[in-house]
Backbone bond lengths (Angstrom), bond angles and torsions (degrees), N, CA, C in turn:
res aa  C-N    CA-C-N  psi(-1)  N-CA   C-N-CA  omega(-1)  CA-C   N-CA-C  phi
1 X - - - 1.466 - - 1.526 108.92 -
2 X 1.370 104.13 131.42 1.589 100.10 178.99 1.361 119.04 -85.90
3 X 1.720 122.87 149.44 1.366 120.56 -161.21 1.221 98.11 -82.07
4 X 2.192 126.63 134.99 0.934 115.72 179.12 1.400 119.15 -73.98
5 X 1.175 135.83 172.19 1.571 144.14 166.29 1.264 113.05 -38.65
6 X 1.283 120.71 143.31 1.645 120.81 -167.66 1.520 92.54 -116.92
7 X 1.206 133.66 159.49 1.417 152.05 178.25 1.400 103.68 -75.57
8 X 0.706 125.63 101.48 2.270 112.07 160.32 1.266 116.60 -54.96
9 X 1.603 98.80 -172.34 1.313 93.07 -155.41 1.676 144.67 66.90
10 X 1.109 104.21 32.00 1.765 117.24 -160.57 1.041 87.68 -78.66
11 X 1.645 156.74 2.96 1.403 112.02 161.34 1.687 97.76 110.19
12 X 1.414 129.88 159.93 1.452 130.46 147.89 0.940 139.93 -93.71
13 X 1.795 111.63 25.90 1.642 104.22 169.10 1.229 115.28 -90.29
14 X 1.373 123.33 11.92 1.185 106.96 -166.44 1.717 96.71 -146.01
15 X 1.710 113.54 147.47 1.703 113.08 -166.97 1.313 98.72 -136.86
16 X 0.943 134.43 144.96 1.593 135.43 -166.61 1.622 101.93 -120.75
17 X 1.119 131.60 77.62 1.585 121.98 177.61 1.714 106.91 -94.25
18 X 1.019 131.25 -13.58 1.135 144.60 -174.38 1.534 108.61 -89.95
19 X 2.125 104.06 162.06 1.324 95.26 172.63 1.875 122.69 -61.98
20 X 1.798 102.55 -36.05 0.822 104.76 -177.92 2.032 119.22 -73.59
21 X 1.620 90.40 -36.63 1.476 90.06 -166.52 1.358 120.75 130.47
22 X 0.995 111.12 30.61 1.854 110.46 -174.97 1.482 110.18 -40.78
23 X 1.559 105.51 138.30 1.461 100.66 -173.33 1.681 94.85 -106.91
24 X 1.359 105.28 158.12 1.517 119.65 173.20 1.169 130.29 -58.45
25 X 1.549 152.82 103.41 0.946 126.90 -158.53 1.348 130.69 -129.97
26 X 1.837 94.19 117.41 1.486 123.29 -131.09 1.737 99.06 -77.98
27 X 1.481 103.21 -11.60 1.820 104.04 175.67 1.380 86.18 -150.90
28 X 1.828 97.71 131.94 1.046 117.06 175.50 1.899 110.19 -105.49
29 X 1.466 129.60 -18.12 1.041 123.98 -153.06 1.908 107.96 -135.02
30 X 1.355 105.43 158.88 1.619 86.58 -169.68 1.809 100.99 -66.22
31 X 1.658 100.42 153.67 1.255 113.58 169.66 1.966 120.22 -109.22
32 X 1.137 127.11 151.00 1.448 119.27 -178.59 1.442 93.65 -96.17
33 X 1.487 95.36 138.51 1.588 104.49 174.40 1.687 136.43 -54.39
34 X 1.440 109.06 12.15 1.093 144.57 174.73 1.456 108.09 -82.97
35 X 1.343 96.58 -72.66 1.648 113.13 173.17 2.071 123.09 -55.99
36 X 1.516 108.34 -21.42 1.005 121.96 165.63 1.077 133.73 -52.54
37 X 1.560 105.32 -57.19 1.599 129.62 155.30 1.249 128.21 -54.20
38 X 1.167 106.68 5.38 1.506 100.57 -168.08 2.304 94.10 -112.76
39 X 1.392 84.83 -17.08 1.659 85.48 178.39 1.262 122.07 -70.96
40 X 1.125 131.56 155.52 1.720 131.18 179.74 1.500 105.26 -74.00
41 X 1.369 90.50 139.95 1.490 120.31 -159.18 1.693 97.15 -51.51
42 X 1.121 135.57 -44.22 1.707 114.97 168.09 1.463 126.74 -48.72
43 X 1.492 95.30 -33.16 1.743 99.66 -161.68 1.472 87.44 -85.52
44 X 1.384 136.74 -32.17 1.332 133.85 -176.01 1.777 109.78 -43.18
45 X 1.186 78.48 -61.58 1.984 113.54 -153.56 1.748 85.82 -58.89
46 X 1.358 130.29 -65.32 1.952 141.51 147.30 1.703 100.09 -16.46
47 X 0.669 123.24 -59.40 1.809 112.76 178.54 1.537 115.70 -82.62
48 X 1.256 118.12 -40.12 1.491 113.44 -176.76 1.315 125.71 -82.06
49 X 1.519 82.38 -61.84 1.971 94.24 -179.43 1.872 104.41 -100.37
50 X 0.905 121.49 68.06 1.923 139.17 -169.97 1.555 95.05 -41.92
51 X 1.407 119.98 -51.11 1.862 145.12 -165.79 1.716 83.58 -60.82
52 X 1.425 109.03 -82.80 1.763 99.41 -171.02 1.655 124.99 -59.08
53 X 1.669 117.07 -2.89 1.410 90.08 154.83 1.541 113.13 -98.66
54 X 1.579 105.65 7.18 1.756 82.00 169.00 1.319 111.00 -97.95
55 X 0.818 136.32 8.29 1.204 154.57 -170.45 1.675 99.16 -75.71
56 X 1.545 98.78 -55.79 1.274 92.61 178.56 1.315 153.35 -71.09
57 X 1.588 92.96 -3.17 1.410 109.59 -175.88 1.713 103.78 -93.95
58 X 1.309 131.99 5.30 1.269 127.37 -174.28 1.604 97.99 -106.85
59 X 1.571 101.73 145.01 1.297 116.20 -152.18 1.593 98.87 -77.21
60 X 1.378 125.74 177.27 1.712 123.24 175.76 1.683 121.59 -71.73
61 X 1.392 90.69 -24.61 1.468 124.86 161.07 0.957 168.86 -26.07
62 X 1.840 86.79 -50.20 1.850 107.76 -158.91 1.646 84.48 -112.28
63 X 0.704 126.13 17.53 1.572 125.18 150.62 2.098 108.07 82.93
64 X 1.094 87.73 -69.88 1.987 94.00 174.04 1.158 101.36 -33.63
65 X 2.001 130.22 143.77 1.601 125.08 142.09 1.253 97.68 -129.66
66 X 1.502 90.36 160.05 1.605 100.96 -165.27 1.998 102.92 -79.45
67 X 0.974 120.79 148.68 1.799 124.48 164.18 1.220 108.60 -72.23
68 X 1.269 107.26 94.32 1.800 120.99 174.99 1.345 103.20 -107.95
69 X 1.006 129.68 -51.17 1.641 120.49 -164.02 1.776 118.90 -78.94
70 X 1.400 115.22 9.77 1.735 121.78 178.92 1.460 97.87 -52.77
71 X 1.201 113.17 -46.94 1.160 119.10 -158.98 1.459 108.79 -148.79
72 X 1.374 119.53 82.18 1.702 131.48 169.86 0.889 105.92 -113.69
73 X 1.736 124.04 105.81 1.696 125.37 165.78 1.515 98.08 -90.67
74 X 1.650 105.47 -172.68 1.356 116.90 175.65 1.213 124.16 -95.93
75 X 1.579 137.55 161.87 1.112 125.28 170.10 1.101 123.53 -54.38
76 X 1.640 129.58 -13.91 1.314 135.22 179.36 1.604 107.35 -68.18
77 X 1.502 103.68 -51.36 1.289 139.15 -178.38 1.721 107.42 -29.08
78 X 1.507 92.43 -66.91 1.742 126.97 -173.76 1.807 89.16 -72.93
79 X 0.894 133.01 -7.73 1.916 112.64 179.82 1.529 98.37 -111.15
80 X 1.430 118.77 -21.79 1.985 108.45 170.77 1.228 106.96 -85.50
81 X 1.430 124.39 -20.04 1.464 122.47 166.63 1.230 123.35 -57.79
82 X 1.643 118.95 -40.67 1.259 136.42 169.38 1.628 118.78 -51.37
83 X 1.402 87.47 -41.87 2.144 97.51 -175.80 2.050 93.95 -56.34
84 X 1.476 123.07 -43.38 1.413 124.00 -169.59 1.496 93.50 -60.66
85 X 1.402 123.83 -2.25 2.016 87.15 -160.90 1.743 90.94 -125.04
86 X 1.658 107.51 -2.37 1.481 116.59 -170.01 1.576 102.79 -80.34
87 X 1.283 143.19 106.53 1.387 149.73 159.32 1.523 100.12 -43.68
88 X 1.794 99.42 131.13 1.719 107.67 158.13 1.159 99.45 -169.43
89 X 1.309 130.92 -159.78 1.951 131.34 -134.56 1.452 75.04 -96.77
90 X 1.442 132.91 -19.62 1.627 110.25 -156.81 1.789 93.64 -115.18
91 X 1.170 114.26 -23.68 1.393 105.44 168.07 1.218 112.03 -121.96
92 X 1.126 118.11 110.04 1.808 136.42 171.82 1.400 122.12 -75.36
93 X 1.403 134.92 105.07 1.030 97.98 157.34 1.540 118.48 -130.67
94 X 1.352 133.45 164.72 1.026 148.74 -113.76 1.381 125.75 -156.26
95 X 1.241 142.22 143.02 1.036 146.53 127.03 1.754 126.51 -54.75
96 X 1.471 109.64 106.27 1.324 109.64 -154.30 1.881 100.84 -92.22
97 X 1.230 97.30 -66.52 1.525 104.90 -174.16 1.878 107.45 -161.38
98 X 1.682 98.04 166.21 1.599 106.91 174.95 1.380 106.13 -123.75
99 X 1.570 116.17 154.61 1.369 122.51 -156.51 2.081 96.99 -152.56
100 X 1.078 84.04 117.61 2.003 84.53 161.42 0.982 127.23 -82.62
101 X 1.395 104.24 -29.61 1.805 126.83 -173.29 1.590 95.28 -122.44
102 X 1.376 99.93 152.74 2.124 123.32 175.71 1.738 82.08 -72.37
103 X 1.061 143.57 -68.53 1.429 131.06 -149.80 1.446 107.56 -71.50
104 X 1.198 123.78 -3.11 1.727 144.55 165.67 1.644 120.27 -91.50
105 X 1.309 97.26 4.60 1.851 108.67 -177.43 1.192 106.58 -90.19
106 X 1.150 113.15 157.29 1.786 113.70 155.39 1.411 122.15 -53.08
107 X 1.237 120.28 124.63 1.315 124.34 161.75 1.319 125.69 -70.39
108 X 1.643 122.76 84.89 1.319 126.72 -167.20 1.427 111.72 -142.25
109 X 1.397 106.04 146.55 1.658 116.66 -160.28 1.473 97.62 -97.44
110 X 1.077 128.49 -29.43 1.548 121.73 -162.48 1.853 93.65 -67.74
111 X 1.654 108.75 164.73 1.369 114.96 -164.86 1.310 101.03 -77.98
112 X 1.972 118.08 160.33 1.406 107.53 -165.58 1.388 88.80 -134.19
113 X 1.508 99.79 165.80 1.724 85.19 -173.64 1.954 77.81 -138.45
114 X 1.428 124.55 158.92 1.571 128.09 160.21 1.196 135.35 -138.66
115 X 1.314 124.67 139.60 1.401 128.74 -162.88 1.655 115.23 -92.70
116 X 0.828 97.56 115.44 2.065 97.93 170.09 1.197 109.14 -145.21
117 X 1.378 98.83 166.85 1.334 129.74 -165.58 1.563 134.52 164.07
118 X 1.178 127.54 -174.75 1.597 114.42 -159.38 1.833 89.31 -99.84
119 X 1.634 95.39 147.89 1.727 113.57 162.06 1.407 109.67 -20.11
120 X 0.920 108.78 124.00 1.671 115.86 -177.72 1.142 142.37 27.19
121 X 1.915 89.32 65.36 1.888 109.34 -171.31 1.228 98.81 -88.34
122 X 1.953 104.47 -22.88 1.945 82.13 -155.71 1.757 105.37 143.71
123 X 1.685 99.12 -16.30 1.143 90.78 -141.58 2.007 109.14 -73.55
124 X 1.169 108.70 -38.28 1.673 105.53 164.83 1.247 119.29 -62.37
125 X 1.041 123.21 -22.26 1.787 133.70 168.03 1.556 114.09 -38.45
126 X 1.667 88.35 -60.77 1.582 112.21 -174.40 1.438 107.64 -68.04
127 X 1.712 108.75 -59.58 1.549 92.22 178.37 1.395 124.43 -49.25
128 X 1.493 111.02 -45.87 1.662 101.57 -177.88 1.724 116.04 -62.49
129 X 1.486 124.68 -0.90 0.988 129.51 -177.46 1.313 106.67 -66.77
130 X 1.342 104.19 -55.11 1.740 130.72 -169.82 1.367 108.49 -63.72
131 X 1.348 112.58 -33.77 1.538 122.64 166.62 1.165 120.33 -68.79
132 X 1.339 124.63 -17.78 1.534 129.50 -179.29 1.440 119.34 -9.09
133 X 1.539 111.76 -80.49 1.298 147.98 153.72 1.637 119.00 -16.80
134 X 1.439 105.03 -16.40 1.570 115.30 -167.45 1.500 92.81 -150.30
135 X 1.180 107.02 68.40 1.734 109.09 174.56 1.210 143.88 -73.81
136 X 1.554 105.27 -13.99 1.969 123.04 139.25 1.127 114.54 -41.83
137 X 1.285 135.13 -46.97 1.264 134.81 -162.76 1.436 98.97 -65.87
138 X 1.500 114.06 136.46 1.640 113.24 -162.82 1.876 88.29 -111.42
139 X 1.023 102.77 140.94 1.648 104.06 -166.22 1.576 102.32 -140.56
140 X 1.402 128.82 74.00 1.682 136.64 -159.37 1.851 97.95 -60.54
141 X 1.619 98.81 120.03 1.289 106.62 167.32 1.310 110.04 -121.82
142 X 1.263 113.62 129.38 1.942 116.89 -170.80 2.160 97.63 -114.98
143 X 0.826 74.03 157.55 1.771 102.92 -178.56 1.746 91.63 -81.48
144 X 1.296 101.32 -26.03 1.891 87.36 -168.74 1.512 111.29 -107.11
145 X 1.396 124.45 141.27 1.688 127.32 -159.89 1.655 86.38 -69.40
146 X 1.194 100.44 152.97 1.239 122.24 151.43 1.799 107.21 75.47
147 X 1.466 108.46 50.46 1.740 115.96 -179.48 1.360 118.58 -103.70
148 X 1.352 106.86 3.34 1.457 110.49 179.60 1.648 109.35 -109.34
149 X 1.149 125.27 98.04 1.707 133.82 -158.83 1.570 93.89 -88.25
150 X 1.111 125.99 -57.53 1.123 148.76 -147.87 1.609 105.06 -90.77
151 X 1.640 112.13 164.03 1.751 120.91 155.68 1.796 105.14 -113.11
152 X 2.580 80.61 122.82 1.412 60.01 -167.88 1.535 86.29 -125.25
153 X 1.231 104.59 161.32 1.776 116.46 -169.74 1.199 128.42 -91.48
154 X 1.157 149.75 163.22 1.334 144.67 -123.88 1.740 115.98 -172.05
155 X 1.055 131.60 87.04 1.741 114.46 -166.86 1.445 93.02 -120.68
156 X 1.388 88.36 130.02 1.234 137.26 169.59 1.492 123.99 -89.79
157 X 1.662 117.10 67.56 1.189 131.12 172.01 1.771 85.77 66.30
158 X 1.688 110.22 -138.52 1.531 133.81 172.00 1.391 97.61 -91.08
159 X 0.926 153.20 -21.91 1.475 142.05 -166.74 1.219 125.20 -73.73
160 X 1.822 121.38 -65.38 1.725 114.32 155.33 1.241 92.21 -141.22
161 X 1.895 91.13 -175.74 1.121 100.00 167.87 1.933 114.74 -115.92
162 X 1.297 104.95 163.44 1.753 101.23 -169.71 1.595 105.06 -113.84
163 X 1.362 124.88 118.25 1.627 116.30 177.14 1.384 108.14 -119.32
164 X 1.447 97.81 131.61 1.480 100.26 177.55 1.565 104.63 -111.56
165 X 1.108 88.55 134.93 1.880 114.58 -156.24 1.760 101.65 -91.42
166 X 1.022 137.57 161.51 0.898 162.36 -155.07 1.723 107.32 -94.27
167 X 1.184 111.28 102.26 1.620 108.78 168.36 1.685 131.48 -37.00
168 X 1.660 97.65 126.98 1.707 89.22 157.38 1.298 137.33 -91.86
169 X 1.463 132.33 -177.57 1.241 123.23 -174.51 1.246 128.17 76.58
170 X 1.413 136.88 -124.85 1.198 136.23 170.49 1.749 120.69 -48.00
171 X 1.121 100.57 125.87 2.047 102.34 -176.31 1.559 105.40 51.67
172 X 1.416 117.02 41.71 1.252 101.50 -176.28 1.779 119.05 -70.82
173 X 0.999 157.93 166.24 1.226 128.47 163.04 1.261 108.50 -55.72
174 X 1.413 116.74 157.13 1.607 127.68 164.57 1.582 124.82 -40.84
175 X 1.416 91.40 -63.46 1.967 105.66 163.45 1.291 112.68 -71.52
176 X 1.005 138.61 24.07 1.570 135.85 -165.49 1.562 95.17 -79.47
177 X 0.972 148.74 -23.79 1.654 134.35 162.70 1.252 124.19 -66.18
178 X 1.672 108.89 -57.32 1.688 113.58 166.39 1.253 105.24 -49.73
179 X 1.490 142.75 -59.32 1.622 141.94 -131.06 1.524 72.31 -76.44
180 X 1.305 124.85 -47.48 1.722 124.39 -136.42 1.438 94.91 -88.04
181 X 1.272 123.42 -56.66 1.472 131.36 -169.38 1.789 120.63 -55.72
182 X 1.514 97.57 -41.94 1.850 114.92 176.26 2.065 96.39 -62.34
183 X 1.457 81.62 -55.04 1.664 66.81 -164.66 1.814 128.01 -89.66
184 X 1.548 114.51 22.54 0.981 147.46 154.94 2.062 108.11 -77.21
185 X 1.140 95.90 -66.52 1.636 108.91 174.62 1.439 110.84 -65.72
186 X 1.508 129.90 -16.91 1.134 116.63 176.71 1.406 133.14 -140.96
187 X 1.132 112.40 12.29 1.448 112.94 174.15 1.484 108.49 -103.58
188 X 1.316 81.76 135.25 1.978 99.89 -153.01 1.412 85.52 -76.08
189 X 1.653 150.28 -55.58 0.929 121.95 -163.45 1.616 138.18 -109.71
190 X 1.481 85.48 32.54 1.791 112.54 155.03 1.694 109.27 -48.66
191 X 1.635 117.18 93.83 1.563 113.69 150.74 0.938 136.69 -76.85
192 X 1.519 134.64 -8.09 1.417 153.08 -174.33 1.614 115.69 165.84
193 X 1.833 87.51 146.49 1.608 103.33 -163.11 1.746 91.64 -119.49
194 X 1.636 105.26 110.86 1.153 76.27 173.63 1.998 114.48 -119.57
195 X 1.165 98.64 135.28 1.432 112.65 -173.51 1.893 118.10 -82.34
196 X 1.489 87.16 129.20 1.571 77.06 -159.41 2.182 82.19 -110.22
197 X 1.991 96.45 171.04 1.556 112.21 -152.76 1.456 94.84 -167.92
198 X 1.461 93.20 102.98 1.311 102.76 -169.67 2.073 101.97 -65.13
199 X 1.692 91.99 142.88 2.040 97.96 -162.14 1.287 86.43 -84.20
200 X 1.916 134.15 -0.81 1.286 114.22 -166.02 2.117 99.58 -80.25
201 X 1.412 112.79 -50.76 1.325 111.46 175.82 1.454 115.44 -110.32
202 X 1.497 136.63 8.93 1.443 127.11 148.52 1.110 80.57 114.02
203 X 1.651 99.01 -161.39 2.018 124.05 155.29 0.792 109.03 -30.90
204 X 1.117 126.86 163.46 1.574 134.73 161.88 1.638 113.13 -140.40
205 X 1.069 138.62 160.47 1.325 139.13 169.60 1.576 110.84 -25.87
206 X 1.743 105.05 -65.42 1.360 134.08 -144.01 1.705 95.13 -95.63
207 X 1.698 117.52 8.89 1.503 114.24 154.08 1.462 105.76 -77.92
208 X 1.313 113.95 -44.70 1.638 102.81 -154.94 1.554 102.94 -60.98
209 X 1.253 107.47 -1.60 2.320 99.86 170.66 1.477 106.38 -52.26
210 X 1.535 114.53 -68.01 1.095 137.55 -160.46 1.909 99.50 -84.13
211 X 0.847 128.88 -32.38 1.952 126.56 168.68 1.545 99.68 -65.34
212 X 1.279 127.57 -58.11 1.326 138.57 163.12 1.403 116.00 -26.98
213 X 1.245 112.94 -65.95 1.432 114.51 -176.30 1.843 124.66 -76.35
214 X 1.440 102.47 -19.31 1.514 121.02 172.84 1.839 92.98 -74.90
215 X 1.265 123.18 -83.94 1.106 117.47 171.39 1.491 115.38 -32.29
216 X 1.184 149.06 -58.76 1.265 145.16 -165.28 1.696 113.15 -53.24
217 X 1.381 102.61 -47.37 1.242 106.34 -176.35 1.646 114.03 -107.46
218 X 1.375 113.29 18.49 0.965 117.04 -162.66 1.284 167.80 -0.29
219 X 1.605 101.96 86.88 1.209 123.16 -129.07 1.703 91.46 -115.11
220 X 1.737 119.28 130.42 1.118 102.90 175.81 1.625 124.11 -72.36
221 X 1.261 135.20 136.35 1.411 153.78 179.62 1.411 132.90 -121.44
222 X 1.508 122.51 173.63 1.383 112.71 -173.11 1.533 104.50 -167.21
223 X 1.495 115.49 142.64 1.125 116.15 -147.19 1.595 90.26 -106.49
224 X 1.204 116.73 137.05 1.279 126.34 176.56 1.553 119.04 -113.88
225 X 1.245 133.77 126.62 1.331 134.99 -146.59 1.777 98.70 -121.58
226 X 1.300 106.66 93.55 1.755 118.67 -168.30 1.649 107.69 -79.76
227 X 1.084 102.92 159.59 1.717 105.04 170.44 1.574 121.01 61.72
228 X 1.027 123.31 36.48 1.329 137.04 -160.75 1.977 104.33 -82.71
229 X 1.122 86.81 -7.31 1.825 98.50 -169.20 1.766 87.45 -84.80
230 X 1.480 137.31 -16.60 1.346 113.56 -167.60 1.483 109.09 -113.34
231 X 1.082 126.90 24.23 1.335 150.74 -162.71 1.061 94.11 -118.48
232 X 1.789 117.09 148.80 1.234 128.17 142.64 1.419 125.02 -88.57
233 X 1.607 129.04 169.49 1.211 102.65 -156.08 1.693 101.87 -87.18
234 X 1.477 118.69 -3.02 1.133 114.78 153.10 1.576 132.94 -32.14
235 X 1.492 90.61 -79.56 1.544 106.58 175.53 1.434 112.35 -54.86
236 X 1.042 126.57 -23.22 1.626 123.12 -157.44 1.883 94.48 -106.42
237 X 1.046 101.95 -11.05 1.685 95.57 166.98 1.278 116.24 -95.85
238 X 1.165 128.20 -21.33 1.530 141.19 -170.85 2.016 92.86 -99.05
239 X 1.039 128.51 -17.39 1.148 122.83 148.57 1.444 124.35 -65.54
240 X 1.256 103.26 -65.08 1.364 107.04 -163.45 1.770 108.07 -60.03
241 X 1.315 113.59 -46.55 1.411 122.26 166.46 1.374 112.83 -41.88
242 X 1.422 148.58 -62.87 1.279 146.61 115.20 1.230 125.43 14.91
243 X 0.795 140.98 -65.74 1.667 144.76 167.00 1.599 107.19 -91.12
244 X 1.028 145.85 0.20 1.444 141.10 153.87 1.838 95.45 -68.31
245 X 1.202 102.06 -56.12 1.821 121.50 174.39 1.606 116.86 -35.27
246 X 1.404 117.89 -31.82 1.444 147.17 -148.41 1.869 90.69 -107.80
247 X 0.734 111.67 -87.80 2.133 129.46 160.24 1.274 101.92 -8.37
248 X 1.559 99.59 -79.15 1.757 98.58 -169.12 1.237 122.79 -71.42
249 X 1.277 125.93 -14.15 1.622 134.34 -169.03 1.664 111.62 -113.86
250 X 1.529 122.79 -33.95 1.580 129.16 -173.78 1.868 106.43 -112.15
251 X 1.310 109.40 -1.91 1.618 110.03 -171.84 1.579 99.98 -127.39
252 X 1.552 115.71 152.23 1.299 126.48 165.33 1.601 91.57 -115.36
253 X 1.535 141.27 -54.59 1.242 134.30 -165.93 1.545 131.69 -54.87
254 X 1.346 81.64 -35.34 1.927 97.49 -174.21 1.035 106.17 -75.85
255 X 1.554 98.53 142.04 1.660 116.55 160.95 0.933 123.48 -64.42
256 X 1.598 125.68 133.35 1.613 121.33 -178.35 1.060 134.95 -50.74
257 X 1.865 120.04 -47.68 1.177 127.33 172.19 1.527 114.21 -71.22
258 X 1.561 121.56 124.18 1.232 131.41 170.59 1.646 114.61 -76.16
259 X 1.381 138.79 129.06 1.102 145.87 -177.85 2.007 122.92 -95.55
260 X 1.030 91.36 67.36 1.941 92.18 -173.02 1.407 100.12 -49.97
261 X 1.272 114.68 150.79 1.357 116.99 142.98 1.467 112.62 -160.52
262 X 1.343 121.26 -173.89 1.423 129.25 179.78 1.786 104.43 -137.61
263 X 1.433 92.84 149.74 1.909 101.70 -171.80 1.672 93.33 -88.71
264 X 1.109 96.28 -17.86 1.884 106.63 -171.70 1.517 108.52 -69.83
265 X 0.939 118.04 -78.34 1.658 134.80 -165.29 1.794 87.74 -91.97
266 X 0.951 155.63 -39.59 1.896 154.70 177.32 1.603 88.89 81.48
267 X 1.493 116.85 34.64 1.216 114.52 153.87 1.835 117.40 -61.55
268 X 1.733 110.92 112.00 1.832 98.35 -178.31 1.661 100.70 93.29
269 X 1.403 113.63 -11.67 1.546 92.49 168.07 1.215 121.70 -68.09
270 X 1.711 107.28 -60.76 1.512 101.45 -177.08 1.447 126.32 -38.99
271 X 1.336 114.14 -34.09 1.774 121.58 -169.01 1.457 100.91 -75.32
272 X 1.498 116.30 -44.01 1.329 104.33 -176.20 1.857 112.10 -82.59
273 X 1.064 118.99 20.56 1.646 120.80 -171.13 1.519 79.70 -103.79
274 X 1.683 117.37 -41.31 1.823 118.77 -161.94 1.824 84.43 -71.65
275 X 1.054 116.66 -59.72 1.724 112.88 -168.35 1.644 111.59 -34.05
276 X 1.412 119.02 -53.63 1.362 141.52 -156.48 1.472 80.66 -64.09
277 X 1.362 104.98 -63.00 1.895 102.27 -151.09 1.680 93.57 -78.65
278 X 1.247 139.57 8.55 0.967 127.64 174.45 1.738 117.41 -89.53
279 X 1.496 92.73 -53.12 1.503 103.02 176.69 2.078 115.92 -84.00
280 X 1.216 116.49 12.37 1.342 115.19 147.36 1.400 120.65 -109.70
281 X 1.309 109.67 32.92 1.722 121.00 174.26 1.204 119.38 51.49
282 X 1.547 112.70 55.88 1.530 108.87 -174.22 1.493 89.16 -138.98
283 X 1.122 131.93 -13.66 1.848 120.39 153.24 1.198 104.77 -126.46
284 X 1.370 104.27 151.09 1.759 115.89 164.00 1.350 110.34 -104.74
285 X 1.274 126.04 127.89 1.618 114.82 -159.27 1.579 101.54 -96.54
286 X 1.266 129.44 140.76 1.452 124.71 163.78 1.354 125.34 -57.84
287 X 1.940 103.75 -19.97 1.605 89.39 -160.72 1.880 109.77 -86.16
């Protein structure tokens, strides 16, 4: 698919010296949703809602629009979502336990939600992103693909729990289909799997394991679009358009709206912290 025409005039936050375009990056550290609000309404809309500023750079024209509105809560919405991910004496959260095998997991009723994706998409990056807010929580990020062997669990006060699953592809574990596939097919209180794809090169071969197996057993999912900070907003629209393309035409499970974000800049965190706590029934969103 060819990338449509981008608008000029983008503004000076952003410098393209690269083939791709490295963008500038105007927040490096987590922010409280307090502090969010207080930014000018572009730079806001650039950290929260990531989809509506690319949105904006595509002409009236070029025909493609991006799926923004599946899921638009409010800013009110996005700051009680925040209270679920903020650690204090009454909400804990934690590093619970690690498991090779589903019959080696915690036995826990509260709703679970899990992260996958290929060897060095992003994916501990992101969780510790989401953890920000709870900075005890020890969340191992390695420089080398494929360091997470194990499923390891995550509690989230009383509300859910978060497992970050074990990479495919490179160093994957050996059993990495059985460990992944049993406990995809069987843990009753899995509400969403969400699969992350790095926005720097798209799909990849070594997604369709994990698209395969969501589809197979059909399990609802959602595609999460990592690393969005090394992209220009060129490239990263002609992606995302591309794999929105991929969703609606090769998937029945996935959710339409794709969720970019970056662990770097927590561009797309807040929205996806509101998603999480939305779809394990712990907010009802107004928007």
């Amino acid at each position: 698919m060819a990338a449509p025409r981008l608008l000029s005039g983008m503004g000076c936050l952003y410098e393209m010296p690269a083939a791709l375009g490295r963008v500038r990056r105007p927040y490096s550290t987590s922010r409280t949703f307090a502090e969010v609000l207080r930014l000018p309404k572009r730079q806001l809309t650039e950290l929260v809602f990531p989809l509506q500023e690319l949105q904006r750079h595509l002409l009236p024209e070029s025909g493609p629009v991006l799926h923004l509105k599946t899921f638009e809560p409010s800013l009110e919405d996005l700051a009680r979502a925040e209270s679920l991910f903020t650690a204090s004496a009454r909400n804990r959260i934690e590093y619970l336990s690690s498991a090779e095998r589903l019959d080696h997991a915690p036995d826990l009723l509260r709703p679970e939600v899990c992260f996958i994706g290929r060897s060095n998409v992003g994916k501990s990056s992101l969780i510790k992103a989401l953890f920000s807010l709870a900075p005890e929580v020890e969340v191992r990020v390695s420089k080398k693909p494929g360091h997470t062997k194990k499923m390891n669990f995550f509690k989230v006060g009383k509300y859910f729990t978060l497992v970050d699953m074990p990479g495919y592809g490179y160093r994957a574990p050996e059993d990495f289909v059985n460990m992944v596939e049993t406990y995809l097919k069987e843990r009753k209180n899995l509400m969403r799997t969400f699969l992350l794809v790095d926005s720097v090169v798209g799909i990849q071969k070594a997604d369709n394991i994990a698209i395969e197996m969501c589809e197979e057993f059909a399990l609802p999912y959602v595609m999460v679009l990592t690393k969005i900070d090394k992209s220009s907003k060129g490239h990263l629209v002609k992606q995302v358009l591309q794999i929105q393309k991929f969703v609606a035409t090769k998937t029945q499970g996935c959710f339409p709206q794709l969720f970019p974000v970056s662990a770097v800049t927590y561009s797309g965190i807040h929205l996806l912290r509101c998603f999480i706590a939305n779809i394990t029934g712990n907010l009802k969103t107004n928007g």
